[in-house]
One Martini backbone bead per residue (centre of mass of N, CA, C, O) as a GRO file, in nm:
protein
  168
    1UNK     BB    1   4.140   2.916  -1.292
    2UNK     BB    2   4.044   2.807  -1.019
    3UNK     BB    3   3.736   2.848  -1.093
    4UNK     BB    4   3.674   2.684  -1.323
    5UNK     BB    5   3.789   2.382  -1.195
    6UNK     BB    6   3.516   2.451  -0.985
    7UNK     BB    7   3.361   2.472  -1.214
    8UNK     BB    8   3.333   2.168  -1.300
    9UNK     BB    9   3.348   1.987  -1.061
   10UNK     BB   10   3.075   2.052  -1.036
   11UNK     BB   11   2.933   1.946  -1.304
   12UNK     BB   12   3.020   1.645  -1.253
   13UNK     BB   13   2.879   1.609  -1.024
   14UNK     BB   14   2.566   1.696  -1.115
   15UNK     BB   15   2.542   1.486  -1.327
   16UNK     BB   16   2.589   1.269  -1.179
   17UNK     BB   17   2.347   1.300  -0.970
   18UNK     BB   18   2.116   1.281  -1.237
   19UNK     BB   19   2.196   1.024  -1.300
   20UNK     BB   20   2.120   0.887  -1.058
   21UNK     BB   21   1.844   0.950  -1.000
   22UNK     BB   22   1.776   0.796  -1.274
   23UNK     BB   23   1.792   0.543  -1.232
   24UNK     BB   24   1.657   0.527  -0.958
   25UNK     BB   25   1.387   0.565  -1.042
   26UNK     BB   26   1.392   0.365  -1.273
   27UNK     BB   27   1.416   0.109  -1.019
   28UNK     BB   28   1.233   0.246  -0.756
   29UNK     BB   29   1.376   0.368  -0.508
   30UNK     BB   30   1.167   0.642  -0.510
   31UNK     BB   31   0.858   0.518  -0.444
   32UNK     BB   32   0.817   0.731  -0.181
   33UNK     BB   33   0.837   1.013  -0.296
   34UNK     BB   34   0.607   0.917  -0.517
   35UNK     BB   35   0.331   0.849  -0.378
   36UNK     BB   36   0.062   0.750  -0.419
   37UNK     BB   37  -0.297   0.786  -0.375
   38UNK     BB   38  -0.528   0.579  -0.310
   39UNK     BB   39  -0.715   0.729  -0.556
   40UNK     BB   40  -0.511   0.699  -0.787
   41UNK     BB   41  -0.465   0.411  -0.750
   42UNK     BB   42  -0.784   0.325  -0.795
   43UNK     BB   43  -0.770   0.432  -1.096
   44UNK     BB   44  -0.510   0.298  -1.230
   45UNK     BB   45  -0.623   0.020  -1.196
   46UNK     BB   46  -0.939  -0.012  -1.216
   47UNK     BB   47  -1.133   0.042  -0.953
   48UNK     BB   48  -1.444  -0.049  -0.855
   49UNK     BB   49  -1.792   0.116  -0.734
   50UNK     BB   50  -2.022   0.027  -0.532
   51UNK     BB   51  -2.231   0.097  -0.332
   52UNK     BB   52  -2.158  -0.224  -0.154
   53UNK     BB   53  -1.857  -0.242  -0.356
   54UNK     BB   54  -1.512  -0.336  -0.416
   55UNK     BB   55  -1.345  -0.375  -0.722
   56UNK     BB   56  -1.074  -0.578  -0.794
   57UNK     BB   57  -0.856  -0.651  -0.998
   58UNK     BB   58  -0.655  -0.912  -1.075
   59UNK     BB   59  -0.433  -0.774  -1.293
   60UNK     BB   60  -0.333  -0.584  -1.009
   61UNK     BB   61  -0.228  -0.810  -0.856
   62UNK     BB   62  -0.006  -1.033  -1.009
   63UNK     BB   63   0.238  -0.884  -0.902
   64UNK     BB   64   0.266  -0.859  -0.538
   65UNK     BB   65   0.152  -0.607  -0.500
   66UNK     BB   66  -0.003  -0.411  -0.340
   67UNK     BB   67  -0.324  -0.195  -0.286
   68UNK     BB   68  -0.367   0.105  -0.094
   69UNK     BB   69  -0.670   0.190   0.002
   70UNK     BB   70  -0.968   0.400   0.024
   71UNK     BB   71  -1.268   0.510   0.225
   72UNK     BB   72  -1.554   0.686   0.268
   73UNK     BB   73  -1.764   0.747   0.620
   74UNK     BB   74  -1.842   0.989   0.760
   75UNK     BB   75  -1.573   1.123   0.756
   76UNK     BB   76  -1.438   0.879   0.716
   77UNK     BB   77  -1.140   0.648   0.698
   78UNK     BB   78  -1.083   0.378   0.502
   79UNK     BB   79  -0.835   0.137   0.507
   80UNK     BB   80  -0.692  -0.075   0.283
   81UNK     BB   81  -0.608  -0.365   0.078
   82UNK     BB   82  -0.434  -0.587  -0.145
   83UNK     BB   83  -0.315  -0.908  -0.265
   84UNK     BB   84  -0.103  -1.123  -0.407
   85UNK     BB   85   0.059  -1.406  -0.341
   86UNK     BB   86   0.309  -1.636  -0.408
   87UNK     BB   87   0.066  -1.897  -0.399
   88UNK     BB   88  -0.206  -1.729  -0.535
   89UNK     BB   89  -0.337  -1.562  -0.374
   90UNK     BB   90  -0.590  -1.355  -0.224
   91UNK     BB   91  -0.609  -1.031  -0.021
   92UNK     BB   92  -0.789  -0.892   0.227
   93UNK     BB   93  -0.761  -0.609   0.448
   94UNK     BB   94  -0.687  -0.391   0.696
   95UNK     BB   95  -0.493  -0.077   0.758
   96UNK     BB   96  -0.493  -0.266   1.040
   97UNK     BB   97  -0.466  -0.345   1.398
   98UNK     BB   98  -0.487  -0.466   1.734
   99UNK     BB   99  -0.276  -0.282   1.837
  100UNK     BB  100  -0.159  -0.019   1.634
  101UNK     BB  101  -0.411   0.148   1.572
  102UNK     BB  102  -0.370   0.421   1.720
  103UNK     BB  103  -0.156   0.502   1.527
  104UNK     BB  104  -0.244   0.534   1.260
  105UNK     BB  105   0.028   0.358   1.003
  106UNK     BB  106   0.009   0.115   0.925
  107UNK     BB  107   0.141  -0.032   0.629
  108UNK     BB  108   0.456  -0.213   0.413
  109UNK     BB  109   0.571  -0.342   0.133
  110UNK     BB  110   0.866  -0.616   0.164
  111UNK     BB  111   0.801  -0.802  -0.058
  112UNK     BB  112   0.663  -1.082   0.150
  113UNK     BB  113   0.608  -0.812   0.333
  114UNK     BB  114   0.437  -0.699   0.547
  115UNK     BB  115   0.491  -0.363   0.769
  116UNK     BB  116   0.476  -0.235   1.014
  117UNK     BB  117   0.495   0.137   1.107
  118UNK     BB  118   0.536   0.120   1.427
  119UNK     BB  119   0.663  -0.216   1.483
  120UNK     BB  120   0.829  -0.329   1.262
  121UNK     BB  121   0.635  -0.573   1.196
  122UNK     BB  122   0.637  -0.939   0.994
  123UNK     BB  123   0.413  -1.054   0.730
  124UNK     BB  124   0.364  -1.275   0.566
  125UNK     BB  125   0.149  -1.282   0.283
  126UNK     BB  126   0.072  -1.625   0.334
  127UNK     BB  127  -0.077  -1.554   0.607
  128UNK     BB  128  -0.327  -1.408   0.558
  129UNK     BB  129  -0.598  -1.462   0.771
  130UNK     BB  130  -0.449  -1.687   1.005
  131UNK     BB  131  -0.398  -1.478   1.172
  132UNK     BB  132  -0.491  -1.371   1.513
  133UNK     BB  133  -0.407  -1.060   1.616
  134UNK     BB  134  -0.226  -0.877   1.690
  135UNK     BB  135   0.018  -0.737   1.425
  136UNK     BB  136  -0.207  -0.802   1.214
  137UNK     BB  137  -0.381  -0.808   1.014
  138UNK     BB  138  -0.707  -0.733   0.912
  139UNK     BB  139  -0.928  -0.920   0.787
  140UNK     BB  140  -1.083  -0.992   0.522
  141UNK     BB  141  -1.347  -1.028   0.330
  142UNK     BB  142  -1.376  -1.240   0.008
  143UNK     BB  143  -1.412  -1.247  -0.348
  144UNK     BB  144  -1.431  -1.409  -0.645
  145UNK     BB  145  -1.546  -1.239  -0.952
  146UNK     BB  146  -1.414  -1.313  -1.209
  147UNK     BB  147  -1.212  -1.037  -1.273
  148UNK     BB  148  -1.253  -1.004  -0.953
  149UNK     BB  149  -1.207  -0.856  -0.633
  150UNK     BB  150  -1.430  -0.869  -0.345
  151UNK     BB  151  -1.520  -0.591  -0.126
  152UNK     BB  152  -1.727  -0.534   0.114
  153UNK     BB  153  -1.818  -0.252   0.279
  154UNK     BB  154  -1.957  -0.335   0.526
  155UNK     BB  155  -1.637  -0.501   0.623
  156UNK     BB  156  -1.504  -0.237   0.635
  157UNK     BB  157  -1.718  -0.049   0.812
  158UNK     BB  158  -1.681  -0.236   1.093
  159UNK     BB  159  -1.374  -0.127   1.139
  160UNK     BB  160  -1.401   0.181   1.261
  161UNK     BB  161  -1.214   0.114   1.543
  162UNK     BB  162  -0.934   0.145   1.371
  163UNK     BB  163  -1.072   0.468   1.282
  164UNK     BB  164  -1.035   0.773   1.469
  165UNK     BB  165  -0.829   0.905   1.294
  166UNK     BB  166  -0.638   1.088   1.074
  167UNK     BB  167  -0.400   1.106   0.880
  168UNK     BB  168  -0.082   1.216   0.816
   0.00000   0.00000   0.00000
């Protein structure tokens, strides 16, 4: 009989923990441990890429989350991001700072803040491209091409000395 008892209690914890997994994913909760890579990011949002531009639907950035992307040149891997602030702006970044970037471990946000991985300082979303050196992102030049941000590669990879080694 105390088996019993014992294993029903076993099934109503493991149901509760199933349930609340379920709330949890279905809520964003978890979107850490589900994180797509940026080249699933860039085809899910339908970044297009052409020899010498890569061009960000603007309807995928309206959300105010950014967009992680990366490309490579030369064996090398170059990080950057992209994203609509709250006051309607669009920016894109180099996913590396002037501080921190050899620790190579980039940015996160949360909210209306990007936030360094490695020294986590927080800056406002709207200030992006506004603020130069220190642990801010490294803004890159971008326009607006009908429903595109566009932002030229050669300009991505300007940033070389910011990525001398693959992220881990």
């Amino acid at each position: 009989m105390q088996g019993v008892k014992v294993q029903r209690r076993f099934m109503v914890v493991a149901a509760l923990l199933m349930v609340g997994f379920a709330v949890s994913a279905h809520a964003g909760a978890l979107d850490g441990l589900f994180k797509k890579s940026p080249a699933e990011a860039a085809k899910e949002a339908g970044v297009v890429e052409t020899a010498d531009a890569v061009k960000i639907p603007l309807k995928t950035l309206d959300s105010g989350k950014a967009l992680f992307l990366q490309i490579e040149s030369e064996g090398r891997l170059y990080y950057y991001f992209a994203l609509k602030s709250k006051d309607g702006k669009y920016h894109a970044s180099l996913d590396a700072c002037d501080v921190c970037y050899r620790m190579n471990r980039g940015y996160r946000q949360e909210g209306d803040y990007l936030v360094c991985n490695n020294c986590n300082q927080k800056f406002v979303a709207v200030k992006l491209g506004e603020a130069k050196g220190g642990c801010n992102p490294h803004s890159l030049q971008h326009a607006i091409e009908g429903q595109y941000l566009v932002v030229r590669k050669a300009d991505i990879l300007a940033g070389k000395d910011y990525f001398q080694r693959k992220r881990s």
